[in-house]
Backbone as numpy.savetxt, mean C-alpha at the origin, in Angstrom:
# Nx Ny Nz CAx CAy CAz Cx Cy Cz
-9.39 15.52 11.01 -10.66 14.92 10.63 -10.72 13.51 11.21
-11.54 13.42 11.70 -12.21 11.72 12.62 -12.43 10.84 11.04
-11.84 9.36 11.24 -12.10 8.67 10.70 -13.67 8.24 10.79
-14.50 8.88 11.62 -16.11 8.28 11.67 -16.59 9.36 10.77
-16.23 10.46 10.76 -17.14 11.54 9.37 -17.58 10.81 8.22
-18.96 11.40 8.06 -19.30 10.97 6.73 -18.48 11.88 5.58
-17.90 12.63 5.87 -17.16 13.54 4.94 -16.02 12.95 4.06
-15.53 11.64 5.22 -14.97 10.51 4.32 -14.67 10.01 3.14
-16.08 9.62 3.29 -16.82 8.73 2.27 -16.55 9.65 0.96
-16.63 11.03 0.91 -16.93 11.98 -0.22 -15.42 12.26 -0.38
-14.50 11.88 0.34 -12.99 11.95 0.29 -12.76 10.73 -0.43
-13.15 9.55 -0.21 -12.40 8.56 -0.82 -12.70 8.74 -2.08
-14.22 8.94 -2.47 -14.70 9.43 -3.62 -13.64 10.32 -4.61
-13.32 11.31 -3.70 -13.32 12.44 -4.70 -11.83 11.86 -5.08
-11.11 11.01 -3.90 -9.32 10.30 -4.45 -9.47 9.66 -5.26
-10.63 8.58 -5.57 -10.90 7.62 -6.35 -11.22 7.88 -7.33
-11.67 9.42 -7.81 -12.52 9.63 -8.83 -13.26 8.71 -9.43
-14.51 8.39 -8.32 -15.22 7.19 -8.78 -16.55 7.51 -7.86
-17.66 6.99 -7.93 -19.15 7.08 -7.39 -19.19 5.56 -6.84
-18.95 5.45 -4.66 -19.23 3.73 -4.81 -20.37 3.76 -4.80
-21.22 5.22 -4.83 -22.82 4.46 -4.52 -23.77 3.41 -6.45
-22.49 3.43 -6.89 -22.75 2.89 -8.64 -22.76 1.28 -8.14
-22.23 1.17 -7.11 -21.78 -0.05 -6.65 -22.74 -1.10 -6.15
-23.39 -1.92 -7.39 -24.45 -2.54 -6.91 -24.11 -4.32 -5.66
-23.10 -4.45 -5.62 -22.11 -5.62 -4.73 -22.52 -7.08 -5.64
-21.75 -6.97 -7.11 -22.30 -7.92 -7.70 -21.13 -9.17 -7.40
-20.16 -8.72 -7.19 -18.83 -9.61 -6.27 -18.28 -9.49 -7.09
-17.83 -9.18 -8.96 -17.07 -9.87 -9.51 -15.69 -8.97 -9.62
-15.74 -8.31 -8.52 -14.18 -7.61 -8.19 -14.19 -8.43 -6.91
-14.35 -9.14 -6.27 -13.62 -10.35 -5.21 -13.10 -11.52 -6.41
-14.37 -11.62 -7.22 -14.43 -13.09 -7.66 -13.22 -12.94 -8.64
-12.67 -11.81 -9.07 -11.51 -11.42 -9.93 -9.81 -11.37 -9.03
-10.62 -10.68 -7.69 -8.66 -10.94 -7.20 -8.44 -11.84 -6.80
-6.87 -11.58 -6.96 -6.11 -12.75 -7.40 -5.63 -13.22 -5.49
-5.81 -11.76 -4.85 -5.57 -11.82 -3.20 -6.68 -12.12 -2.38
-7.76 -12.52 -2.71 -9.29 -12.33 -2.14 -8.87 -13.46 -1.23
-8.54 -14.63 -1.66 -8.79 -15.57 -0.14 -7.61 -15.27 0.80
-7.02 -14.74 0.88 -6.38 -14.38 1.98 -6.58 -12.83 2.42
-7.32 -12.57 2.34 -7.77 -11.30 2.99 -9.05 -10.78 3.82
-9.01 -10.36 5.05 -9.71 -10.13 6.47 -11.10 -9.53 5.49
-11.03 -8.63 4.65 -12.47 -7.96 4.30 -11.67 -7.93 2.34
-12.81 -8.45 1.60 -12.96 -8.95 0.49 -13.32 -7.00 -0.28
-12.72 -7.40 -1.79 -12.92 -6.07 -2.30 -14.35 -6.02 -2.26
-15.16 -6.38 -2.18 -16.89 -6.00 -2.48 -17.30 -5.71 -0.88
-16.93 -6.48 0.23 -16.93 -5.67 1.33 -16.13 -4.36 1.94
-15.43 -4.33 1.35 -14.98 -2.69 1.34 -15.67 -1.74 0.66
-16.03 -2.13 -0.41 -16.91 -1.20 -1.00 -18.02 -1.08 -0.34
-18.87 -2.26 0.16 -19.89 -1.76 1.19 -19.50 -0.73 2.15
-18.29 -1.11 2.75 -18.20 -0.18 4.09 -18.08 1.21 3.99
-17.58 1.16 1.96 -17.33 2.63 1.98 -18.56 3.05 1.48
-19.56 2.39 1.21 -20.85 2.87 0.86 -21.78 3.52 2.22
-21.47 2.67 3.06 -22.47 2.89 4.21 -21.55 3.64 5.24
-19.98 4.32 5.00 -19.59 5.61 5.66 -18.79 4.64 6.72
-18.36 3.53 7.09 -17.79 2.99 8.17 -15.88 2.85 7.33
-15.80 3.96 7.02 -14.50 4.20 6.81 -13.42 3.64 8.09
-13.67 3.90 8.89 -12.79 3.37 10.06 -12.87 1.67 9.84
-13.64 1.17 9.50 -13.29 -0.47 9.36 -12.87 -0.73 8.37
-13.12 0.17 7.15 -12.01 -0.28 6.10 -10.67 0.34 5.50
-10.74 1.35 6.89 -8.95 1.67 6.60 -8.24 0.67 7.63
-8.85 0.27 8.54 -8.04 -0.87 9.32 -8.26 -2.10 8.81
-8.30 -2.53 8.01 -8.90 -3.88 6.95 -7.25 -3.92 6.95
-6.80 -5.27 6.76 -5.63 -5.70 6.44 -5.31 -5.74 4.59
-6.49 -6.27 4.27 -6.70 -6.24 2.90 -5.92 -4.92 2.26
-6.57 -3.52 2.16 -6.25 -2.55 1.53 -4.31 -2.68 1.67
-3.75 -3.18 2.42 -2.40 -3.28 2.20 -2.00 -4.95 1.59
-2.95 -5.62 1.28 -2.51 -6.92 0.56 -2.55 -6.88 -0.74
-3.67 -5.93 -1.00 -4.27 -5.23 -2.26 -2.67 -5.52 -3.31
-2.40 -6.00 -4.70 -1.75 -5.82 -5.27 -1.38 -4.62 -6.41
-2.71 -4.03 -6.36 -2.65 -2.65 -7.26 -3.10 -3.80 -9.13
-3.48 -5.15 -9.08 -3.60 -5.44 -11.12 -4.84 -4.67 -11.37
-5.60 -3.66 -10.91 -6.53 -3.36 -11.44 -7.64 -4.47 -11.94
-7.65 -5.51 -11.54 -8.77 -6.62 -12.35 -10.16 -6.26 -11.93
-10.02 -5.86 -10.30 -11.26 -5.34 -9.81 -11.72 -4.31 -10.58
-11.15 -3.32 -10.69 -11.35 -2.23 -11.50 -12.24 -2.46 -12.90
-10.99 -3.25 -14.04 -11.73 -3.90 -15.00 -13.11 -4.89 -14.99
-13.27 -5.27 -14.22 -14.43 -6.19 -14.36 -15.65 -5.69 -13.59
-15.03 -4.33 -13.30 -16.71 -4.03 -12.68 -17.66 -3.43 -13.70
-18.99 -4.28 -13.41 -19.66 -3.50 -14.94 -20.50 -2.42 -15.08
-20.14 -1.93 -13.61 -20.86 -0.23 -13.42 -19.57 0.25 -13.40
-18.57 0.21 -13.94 -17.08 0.79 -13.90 -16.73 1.54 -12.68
-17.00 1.12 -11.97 -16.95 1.75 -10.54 -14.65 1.24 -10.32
-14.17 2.46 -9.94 -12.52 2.28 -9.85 -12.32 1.61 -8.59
-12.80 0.14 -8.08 -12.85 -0.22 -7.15 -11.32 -0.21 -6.38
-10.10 -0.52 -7.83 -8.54 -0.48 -6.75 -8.25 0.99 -6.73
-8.86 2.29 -7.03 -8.66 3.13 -6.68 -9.50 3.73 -5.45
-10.28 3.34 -5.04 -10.93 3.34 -3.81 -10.17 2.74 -2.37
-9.46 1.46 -2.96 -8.59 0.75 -2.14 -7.49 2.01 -1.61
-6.79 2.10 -2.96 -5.89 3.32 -2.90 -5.91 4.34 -1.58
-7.70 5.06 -2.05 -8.06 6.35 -0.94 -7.93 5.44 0.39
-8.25 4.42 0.26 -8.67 3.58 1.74 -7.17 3.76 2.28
-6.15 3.52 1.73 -4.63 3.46 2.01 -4.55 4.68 2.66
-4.47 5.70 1.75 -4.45 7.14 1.66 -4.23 7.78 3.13
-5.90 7.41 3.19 -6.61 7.92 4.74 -6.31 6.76 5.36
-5.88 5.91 5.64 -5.53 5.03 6.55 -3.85 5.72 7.45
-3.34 5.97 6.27 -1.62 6.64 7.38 -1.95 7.76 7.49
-3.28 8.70 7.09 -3.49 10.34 7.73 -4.25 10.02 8.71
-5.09 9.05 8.98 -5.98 8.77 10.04 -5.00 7.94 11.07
-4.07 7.43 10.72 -3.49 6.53 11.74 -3.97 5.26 11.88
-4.90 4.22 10.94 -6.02 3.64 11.20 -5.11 2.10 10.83
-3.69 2.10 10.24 -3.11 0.70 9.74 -3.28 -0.47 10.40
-4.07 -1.55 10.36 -4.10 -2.81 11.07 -2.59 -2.70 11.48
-2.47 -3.79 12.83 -1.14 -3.49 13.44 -0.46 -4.26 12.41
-0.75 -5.50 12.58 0.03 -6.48 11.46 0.13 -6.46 10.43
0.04 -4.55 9.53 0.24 -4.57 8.92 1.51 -3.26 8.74
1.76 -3.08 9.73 2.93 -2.09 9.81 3.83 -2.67 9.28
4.17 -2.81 9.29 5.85 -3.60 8.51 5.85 -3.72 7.21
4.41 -4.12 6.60 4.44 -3.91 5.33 4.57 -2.41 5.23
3.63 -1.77 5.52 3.65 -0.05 5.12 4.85 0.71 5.64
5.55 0.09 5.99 6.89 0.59 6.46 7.86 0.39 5.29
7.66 -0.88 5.02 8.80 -1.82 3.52 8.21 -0.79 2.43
6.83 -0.57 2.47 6.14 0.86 1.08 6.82 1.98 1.10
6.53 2.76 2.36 7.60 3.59 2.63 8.81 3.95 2.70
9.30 3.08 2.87 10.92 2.97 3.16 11.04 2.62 1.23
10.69 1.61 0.72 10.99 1.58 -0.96 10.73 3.26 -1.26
9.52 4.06 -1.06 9.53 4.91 -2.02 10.78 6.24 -1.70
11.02 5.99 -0.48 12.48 7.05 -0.01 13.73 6.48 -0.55
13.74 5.18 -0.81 14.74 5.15 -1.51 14.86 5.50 -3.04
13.30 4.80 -3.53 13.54 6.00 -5.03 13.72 7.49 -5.07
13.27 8.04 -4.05 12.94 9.67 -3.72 14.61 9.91 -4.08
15.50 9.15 -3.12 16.87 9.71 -2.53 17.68 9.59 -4.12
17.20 8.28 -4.79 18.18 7.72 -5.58 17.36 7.57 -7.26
16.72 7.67 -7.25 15.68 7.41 -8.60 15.57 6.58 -8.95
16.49 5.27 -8.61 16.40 3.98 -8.56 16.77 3.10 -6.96
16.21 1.97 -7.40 16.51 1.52 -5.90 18.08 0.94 -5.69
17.89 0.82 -4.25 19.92 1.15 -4.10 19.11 -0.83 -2.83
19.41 -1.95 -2.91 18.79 -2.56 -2.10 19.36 -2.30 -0.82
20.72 -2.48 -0.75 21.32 -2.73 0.54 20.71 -1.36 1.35
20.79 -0.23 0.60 20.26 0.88 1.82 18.54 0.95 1.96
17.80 0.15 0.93 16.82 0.05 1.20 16.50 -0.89 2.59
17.41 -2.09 2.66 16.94 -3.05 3.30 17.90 -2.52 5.15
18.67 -1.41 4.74 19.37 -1.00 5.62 18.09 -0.15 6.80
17.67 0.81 5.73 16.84 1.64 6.28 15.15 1.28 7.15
14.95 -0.26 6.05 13.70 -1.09 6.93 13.66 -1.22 7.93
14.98 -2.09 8.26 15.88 -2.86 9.18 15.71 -1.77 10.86
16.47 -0.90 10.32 16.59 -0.05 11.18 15.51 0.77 11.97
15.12 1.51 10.65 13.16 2.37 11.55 12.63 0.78 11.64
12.37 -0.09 11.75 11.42 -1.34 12.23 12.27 -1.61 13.35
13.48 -1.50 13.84 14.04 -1.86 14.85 13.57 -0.48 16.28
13.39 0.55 15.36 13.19 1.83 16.28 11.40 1.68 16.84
10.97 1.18 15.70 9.07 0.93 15.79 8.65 -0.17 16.71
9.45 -1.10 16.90 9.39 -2.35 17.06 9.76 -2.20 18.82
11.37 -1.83 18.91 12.10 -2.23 19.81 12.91 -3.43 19.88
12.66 -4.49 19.21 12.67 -5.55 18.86 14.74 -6.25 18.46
15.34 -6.71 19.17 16.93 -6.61 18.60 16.41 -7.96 17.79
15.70 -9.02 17.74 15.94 -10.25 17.11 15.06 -9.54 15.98
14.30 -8.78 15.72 13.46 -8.83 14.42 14.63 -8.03 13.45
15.54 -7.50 14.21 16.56 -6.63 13.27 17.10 -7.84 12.55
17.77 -8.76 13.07 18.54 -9.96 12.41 18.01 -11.36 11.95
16.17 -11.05 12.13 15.47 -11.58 12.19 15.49 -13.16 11.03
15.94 -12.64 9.94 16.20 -12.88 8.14 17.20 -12.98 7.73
18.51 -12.81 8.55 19.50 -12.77 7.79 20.17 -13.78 7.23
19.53 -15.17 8.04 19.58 -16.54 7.01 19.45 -16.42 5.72
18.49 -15.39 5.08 18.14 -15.41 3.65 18.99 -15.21 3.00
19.55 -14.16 3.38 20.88 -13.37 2.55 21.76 -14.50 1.56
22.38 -15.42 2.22 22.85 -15.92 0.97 22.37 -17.11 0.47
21.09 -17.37 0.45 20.24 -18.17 -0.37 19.65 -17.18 -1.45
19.40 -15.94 -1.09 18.87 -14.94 -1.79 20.00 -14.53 -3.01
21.27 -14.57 -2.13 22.74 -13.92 -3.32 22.91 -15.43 -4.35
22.70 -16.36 -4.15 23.39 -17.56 -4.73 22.15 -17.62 -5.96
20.62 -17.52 -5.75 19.81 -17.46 -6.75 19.66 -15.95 -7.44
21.03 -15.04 -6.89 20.48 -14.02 -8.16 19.53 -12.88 -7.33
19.03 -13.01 -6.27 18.04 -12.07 -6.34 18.33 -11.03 -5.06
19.56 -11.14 -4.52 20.12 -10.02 -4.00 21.46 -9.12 -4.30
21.77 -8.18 -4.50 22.88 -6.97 -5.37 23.57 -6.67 -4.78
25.18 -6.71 -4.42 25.31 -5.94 -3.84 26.19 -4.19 -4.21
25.71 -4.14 -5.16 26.05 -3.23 -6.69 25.12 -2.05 -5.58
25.99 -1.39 -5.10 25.64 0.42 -4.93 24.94 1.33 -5.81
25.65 1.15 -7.19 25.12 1.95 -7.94 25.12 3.24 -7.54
24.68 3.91 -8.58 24.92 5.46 -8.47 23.55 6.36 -8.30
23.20 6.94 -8.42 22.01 7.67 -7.94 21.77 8.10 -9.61
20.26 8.61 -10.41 20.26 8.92 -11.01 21.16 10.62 -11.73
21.19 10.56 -12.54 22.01 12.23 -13.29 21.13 13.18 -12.69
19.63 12.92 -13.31 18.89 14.08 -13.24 17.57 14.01 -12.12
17.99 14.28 -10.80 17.27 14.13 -9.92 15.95 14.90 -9.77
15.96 16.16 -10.29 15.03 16.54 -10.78 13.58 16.64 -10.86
13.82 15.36 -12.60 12.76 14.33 -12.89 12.11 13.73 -11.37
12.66 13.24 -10.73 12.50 12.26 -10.01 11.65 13.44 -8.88
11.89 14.27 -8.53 11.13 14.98 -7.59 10.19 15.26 -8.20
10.04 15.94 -9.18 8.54 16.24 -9.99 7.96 15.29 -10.39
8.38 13.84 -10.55 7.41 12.33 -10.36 6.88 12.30 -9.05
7.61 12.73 -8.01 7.13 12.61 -6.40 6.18 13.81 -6.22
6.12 14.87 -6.75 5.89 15.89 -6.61 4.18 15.79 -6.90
4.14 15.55 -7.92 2.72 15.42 -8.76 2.29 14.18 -8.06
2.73 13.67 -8.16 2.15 12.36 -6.99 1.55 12.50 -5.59
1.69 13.98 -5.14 1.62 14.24 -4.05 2.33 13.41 -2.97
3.45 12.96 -3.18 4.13 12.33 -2.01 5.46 12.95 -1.67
């Protein structure tokens, strides 16, 4: 399916379980996130774009991956329109369409790569998380300095606490953890 179909539009819909044509563009899902000034297209201009079918400009929006997921947009719209679940579909169809702003690969790579490590482990394991980034971004990239790009951080990161180097064990009942992925459709 072409990211220019209007058939789209009735896709993001039907992910969002939401109506944007409810969407009168009163702003107060921009004027609510907390990410709005740093982002290429504002939540109320996405919703336009997904109103008027130009899905291709707002799955390449940088935004839909800055998006934090607090739902505030959501809450404060007063036609209850699920504006961060629209974001969501925008995501969705953005890695089936192929449509990711470039500069924003690396983030959707760090998304990806986190949720394979819960997949593998049911909890996160960091070192093989940050192993596995490292690596497919070195394969995506080509790049040998972006591999070692950070590794200054490492022990400013270990000395305040906020890097592990605790393996840990994988959950008992892996299971669970597939039928969380499962129903999730991922």
């Amino acid at each position: 399916m072409s990211a220019s179909t209007p058939d789209l539009t009735a896709l993001v819909e039907q992910l969002a379980e939401t109506k944007t044509a409810n969407c009168y563009q009163c702003g107060k899902c921009t004027a609510g996130c907390p990410r709005s000034e740093m982002m290429d297209v504002p939540p109320t201009r996405l919703m336009r774009l997904t109103q008027t079918g130009d899905i291709l400009e707002a799955t390449s929006a940088a935004s839909i991956w800055q998006c934090v997921s607090c739902q505030t947009c959501s809450v404060r719209c007063p036609k209850s329109v699920h504006v961060a679940g629209v974001v969501d579909a925008l995501r969705q169809i953005a890695l089936q369409e192929n449509t990711v702003a470039r500069k924003m690969k690396n983030v959707v790579l760090f998304q990806q790569e986190f949720l394979n490590n819960i997949r593998r482990n049911g909890r996160t394991n960091e070192l093989e998380l940050v192993g596995w980034y490292k690596v497919k971004g070195f394969f995506q990239s080509g790049s040998i300095p972006g591999l070692f790009a950070d590794t200054q951080l490492g022990p400013k990161m270990l000395s305040c606490g906020k890097l592990h180097f605790n393996i840990g064990s994988p959950v008992k009942d892996k299971a669970v953890v597939q039928r969380i992925f499962e129903r999730c459709g991922y």
